[in-house]
C-alpha positions as CSV (number, residue, x, y, z in Angstrom):
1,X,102.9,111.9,81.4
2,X,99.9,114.1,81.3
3,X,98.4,116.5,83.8
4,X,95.0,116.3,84.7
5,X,92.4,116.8,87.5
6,X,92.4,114.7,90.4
7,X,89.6,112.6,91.0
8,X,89.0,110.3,94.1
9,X,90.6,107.5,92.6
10,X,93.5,109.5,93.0
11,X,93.6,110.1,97.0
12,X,95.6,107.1,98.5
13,X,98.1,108.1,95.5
14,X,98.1,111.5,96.4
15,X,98.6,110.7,100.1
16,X,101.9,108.7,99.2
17,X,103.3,111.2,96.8
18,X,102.6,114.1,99.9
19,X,104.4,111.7,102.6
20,X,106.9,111.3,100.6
21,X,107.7,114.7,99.9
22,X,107.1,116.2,102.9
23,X,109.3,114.1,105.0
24,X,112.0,114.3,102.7
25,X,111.4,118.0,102.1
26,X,110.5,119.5,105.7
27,X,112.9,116.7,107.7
28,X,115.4,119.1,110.0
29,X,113.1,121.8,108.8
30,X,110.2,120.8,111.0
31,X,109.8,118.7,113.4
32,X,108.7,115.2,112.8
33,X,105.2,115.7,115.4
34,X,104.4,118.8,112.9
35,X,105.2,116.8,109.5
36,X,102.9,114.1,110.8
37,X,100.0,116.7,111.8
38,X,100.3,118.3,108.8
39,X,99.4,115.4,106.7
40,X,97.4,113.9,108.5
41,X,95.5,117.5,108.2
42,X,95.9,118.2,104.8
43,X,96.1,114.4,103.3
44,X,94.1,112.0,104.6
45,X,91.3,111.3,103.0
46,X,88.7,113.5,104.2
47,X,89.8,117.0,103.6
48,X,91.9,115.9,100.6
49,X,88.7,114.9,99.1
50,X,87.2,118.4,100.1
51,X,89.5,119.8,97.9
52,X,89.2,117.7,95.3
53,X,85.7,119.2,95.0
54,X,86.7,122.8,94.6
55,X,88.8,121.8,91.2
56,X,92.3,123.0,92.4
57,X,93.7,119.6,92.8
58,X,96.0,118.6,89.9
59,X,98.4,114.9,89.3
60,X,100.8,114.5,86.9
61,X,99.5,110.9,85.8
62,X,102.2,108.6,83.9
63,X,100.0,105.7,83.4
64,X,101.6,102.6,84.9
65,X,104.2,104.4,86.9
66,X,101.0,106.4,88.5
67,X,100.9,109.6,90.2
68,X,103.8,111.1,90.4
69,X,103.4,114.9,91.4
70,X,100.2,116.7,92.2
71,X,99.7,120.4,93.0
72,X,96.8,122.1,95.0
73,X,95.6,125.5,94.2
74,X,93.2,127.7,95.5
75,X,91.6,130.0,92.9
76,X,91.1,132.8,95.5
77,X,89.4,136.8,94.7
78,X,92.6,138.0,92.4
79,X,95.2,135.5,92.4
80,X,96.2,131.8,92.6
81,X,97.7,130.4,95.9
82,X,99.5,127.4,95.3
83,X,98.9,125.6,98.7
84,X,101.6,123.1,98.1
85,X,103.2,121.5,94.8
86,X,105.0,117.9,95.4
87,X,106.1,115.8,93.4
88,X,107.5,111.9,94.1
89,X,111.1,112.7,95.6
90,X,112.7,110.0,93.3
91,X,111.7,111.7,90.1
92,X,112.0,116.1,91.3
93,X,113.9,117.9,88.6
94,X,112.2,116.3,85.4
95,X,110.1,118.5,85.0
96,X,106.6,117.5,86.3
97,X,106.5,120.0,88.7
98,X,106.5,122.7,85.9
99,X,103.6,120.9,84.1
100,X,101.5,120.9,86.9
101,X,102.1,124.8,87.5
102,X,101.8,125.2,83.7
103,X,98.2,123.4,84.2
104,X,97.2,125.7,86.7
105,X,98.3,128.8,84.9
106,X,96.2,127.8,82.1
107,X,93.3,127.4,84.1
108,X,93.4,131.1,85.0
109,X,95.9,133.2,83.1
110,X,95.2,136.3,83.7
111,X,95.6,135.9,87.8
112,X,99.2,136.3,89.6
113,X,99.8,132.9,91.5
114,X,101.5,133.4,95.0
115,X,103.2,130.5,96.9
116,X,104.3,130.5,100.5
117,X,107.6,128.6,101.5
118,X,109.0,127.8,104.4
119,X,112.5,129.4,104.8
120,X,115.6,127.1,104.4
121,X,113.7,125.0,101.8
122,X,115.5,125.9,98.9
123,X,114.8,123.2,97.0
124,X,111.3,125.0,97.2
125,X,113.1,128.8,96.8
126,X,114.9,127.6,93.4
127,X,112.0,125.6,91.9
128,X,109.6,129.1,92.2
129,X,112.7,131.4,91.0
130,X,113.5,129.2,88.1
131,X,109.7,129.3,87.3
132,X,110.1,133.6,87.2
133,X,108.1,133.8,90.6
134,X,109.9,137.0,92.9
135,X,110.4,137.0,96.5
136,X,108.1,138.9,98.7
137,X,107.2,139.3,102.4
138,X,108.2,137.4,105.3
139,X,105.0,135.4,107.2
140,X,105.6,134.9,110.7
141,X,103.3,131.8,111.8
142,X,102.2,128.8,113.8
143,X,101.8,125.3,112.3
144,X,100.1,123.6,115.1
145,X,102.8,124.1,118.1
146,X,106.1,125.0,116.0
147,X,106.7,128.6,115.1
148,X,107.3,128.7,111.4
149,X,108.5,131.8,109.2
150,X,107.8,131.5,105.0
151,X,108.8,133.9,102.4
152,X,105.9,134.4,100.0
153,X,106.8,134.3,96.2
154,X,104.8,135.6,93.5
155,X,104.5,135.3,89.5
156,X,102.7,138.0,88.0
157,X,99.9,137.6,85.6
């Protein structure tokens, strides 16, 4: 497996990856109107591709078994915000999720990288603590009609 930009070839592969996880991730968490809303926002092809453009988009590529993780990253004034990390539910826990942080981290070292998670995913909540990122304020939101709360997590440069 290697880690590497995304390109466009890579959207309908990023979609599927991002469905997948975020149904199996956010189900009970969210409701189902919201998970739908949210991709369709953040994964068709449109705005994915918009991001694609700014370079923060990442896919952990294992040739014939395809995409199997991405992560998108927004390399903001001062610190990295990891705007979601996902990887294909069937393969979490070996270790591709690390590689795409690890890629990101190279890109800018010297920033601190932040990641905002929606409480009770602690699938989430023990990937970023295992990863040596602390927990830090509480961020009361909306996503779309559902009041959300995350905790944001940060690794330090």
């Amino acid at each position: 497996m290697r880690v590497r930009r995304a390109t466009r070839g890579d959207l309908l592969s990023i979609g599927r990856v991002a469905d997948a996880a975020a149904w199996e991730t956010y189900s009970g968490l969210l409701k189902p109107d919201t998970i739908g809303r949210l991709l369709t926002r953040d994964y068709s092809p449109a705005p994915l591709r918009r991001r694609l453009l700014q370079g923060g988009v990442r896919v952990a590529d294992a040739g014939r078994a395809g995409v199997l993780g991405f992560v998108d990253a927004e390399f903001e004034a001062g610190r990295i915000r990891l705007t979601a990390i996902s990887t294909e539910p069937a393969y979490r826990r070996t270790g591709i999720a690390k590689s795409l942080l690890a890629s990101v981290r190279a890109a800018a070292p010297k920033l601190p990288v932040c990641a905002d998670v929606l409480l009770g995913n602690l699938d989430g909540e023990r990937f970023y603590e295992s990863q040596g990122f602390s927990p830090g304020e509480i961020i009361e939101g909306a996503l779309f009609d559902e009041d959300v709360v995350e905790r944001r997590w940060w690794l330090p440069s």
